[in-house]
Residue frames as a rotation matrix with the C-alpha (Angstrom) as fourth column:
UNK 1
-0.789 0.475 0.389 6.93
0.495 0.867 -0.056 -20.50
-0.364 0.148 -0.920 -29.76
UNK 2
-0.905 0.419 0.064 3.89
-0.345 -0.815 0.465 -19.52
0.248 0.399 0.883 -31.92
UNK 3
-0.945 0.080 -0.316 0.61
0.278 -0.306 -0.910 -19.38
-0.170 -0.949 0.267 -30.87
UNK 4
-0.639 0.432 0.637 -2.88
0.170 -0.728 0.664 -18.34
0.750 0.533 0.392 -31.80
UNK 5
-0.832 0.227 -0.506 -4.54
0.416 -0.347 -0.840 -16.30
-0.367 -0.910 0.194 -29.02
UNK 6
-0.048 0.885 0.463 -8.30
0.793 -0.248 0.557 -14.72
0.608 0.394 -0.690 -29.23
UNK 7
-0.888 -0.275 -0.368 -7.75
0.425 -0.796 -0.431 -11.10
-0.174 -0.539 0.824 -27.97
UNK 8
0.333 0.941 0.067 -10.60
0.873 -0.281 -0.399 -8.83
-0.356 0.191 -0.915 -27.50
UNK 9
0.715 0.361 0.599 -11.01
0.590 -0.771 -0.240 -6.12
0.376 0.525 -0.764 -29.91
UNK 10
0.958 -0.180 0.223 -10.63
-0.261 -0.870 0.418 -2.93
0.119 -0.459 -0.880 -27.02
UNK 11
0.606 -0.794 0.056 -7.28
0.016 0.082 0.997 -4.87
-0.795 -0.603 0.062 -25.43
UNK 12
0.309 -0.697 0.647 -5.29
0.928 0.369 -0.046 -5.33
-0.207 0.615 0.761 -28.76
UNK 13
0.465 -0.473 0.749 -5.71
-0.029 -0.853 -0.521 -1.58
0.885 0.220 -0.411 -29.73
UNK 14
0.988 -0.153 -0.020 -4.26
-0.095 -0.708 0.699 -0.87
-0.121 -0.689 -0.715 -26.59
UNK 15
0.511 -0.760 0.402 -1.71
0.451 0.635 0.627 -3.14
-0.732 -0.138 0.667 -27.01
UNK 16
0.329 0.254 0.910 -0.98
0.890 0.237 -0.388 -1.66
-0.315 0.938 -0.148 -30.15
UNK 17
0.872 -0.179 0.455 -1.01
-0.348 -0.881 0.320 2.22
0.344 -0.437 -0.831 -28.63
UNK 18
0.778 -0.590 0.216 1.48
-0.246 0.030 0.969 1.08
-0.579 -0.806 -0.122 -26.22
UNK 19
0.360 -0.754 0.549 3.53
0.754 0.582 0.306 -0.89
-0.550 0.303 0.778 -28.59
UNK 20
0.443 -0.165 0.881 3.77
0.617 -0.657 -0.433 2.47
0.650 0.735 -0.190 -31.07
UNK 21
0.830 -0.289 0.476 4.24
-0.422 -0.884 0.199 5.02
0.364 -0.366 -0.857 -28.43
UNK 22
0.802 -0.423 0.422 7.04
-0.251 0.402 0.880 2.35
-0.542 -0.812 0.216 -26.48
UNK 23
0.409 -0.548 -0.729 8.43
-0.906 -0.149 -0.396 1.77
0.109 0.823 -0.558 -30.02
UNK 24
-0.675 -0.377 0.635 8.54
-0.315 0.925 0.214 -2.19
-0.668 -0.055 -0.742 -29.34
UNK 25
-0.739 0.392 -0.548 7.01
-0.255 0.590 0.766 -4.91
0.624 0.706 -0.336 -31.00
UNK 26
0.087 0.992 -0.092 3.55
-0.697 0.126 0.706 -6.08
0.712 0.003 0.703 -30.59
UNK 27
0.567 0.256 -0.783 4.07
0.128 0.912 0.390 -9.41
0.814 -0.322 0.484 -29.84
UNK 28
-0.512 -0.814 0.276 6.73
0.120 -0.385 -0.915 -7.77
0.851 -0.435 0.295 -27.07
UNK 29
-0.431 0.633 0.643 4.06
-0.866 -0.490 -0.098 -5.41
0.253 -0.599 0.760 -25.31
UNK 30
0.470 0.674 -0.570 1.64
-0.356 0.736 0.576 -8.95
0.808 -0.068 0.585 -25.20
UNK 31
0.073 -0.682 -0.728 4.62
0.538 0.641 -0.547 -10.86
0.840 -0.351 0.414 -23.65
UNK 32
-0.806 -0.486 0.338 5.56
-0.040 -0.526 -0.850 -8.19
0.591 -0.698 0.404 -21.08
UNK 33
-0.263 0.851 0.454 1.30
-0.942 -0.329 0.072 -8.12
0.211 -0.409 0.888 -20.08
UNK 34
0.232 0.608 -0.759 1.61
-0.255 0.791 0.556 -11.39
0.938 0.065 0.339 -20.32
UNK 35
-0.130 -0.899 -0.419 4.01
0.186 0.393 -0.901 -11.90
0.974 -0.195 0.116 -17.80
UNK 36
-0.857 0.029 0.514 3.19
-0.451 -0.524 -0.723 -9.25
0.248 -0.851 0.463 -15.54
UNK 37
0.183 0.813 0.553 -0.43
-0.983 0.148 0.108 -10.57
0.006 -0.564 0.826 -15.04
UNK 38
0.436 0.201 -0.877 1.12
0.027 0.971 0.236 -14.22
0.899 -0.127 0.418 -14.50
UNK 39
-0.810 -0.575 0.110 2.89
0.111 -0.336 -0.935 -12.42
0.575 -0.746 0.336 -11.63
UNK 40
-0.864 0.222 0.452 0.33
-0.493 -0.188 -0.850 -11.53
-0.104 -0.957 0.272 -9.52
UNK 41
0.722 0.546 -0.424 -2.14
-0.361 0.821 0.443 -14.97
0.590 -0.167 0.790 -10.55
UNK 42
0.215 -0.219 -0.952 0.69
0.256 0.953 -0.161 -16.82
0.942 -0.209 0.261 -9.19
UNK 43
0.947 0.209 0.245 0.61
-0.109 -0.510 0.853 -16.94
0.303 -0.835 -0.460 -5.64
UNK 44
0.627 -0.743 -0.235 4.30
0.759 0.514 0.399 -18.82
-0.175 -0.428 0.886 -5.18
UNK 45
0.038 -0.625 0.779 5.62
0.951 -0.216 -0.220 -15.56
0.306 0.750 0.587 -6.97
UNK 46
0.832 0.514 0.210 4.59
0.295 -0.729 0.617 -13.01
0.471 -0.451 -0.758 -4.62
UNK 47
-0.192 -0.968 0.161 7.19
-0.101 -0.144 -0.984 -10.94
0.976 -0.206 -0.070 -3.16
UNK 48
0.047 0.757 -0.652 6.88
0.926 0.212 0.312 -11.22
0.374 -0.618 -0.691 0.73
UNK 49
0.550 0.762 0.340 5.18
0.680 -0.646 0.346 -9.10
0.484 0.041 -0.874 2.68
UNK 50
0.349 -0.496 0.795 6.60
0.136 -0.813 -0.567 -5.46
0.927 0.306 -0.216 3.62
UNK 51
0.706 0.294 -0.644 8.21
0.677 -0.013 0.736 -5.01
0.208 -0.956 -0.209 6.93
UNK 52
0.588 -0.321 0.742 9.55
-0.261 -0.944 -0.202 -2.32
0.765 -0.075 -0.639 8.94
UNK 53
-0.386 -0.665 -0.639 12.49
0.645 0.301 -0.703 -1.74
0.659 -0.684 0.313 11.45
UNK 54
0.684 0.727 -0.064 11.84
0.410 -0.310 0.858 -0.52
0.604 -0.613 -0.510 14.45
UNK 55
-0.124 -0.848 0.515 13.98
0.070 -0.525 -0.848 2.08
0.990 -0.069 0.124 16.49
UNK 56
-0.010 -0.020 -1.000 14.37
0.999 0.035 -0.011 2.55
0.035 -0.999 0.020 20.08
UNK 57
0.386 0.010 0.922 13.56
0.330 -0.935 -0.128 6.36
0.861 0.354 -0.365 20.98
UNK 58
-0.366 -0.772 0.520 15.96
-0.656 -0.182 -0.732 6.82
0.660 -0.609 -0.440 23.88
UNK 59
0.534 0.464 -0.706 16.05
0.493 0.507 0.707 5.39
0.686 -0.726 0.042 27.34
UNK 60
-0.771 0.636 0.024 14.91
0.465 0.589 -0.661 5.84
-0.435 -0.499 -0.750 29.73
UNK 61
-0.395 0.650 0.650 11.34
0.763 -0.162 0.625 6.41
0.511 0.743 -0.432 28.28
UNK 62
-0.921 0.170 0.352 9.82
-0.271 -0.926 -0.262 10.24
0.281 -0.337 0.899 29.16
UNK 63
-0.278 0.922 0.270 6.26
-0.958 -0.246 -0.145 8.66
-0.067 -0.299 0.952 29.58
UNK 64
-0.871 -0.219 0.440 5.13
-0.197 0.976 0.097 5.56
-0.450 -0.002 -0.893 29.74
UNK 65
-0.610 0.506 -0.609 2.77
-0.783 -0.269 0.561 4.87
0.120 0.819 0.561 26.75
UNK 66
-0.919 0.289 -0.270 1.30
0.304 0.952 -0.018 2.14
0.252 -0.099 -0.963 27.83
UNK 67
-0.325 0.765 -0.556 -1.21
0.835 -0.043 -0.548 3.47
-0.443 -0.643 -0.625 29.51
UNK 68
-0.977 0.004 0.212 -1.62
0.079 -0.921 0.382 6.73
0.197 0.390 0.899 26.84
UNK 69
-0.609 0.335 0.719 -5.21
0.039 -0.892 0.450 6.66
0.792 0.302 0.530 27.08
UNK 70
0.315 0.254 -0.914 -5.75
0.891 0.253 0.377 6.66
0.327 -0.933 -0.147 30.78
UNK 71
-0.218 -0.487 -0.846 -3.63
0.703 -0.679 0.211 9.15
-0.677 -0.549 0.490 30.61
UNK 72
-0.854 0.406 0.325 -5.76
0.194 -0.331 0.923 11.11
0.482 0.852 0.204 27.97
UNK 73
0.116 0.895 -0.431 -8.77
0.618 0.275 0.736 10.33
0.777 -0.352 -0.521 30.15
UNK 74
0.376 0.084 -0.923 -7.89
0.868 -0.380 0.319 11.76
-0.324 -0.921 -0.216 33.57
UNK 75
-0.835 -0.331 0.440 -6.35
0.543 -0.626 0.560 14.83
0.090 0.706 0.702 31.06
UNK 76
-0.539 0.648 0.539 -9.66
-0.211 -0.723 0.658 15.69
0.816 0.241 0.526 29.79
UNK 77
0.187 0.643 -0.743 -11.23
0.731 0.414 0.543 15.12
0.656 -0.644 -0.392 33.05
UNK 78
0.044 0.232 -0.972 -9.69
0.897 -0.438 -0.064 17.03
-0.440 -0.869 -0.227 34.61
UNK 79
-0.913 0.063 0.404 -10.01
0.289 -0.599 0.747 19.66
0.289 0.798 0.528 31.58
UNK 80
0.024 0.955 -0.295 -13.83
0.509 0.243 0.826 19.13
0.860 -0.170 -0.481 32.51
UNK 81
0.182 0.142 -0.973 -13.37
0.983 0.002 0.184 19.76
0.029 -0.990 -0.140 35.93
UNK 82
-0.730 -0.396 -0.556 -11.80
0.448 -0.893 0.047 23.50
-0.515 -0.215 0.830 35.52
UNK 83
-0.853 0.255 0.455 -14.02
0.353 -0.360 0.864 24.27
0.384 0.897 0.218 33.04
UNK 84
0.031 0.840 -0.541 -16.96
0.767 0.327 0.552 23.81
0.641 -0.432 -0.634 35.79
UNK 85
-0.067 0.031 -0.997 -15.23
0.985 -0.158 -0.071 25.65
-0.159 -0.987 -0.020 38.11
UNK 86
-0.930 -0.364 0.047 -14.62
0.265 -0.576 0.773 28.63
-0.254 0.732 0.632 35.37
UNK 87
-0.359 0.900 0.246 -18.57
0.498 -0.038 0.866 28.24
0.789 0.434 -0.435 34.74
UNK 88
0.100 0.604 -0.791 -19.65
0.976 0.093 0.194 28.69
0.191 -0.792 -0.580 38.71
């Protein structure tokens, strides 16, 4: 279908660059930019969103992680504590 479109200036050369160095047609490059930037206006076109698998890492568990920084805390406490005695 044809068209008449007001492009600015800066975007056509690019278009233009791209279309020479890609060795397509203008009106090609346009189409392909056109496309891609109705991809991510529309929202229904979105891909969804990225998710990971998760892995057990053996069992039974070697530490219980819950509690990591309690068990960080009473660590450098008692880090603290030798360090005093190391001072006296």
């Amino acid at each position: 279908m044809r068209t008449t479109l007001d492009i600015d200036d800066h975007l056509l050369e690019r278009a233009r660059k791209l279309a020479k160095r890609s060795k397509l047609a203008i009106k090609d490059v346009i189409g392909r930019a056109l496309s891609a930037g109705l991809e991510t206006l529309d929202p229904a076109s979105r891909r969804r969103p990225y998710r990971c698998t998760t892995y057990r890492m053996g069992f039974p568990p070697a530490l219980n992680l819950d509690k990591a920084s309690q068990i960080a805390a009473m660590l450098e406490d008692e880090e603290n504590a030798r360090e005093l005695q190391l001072r006296k």
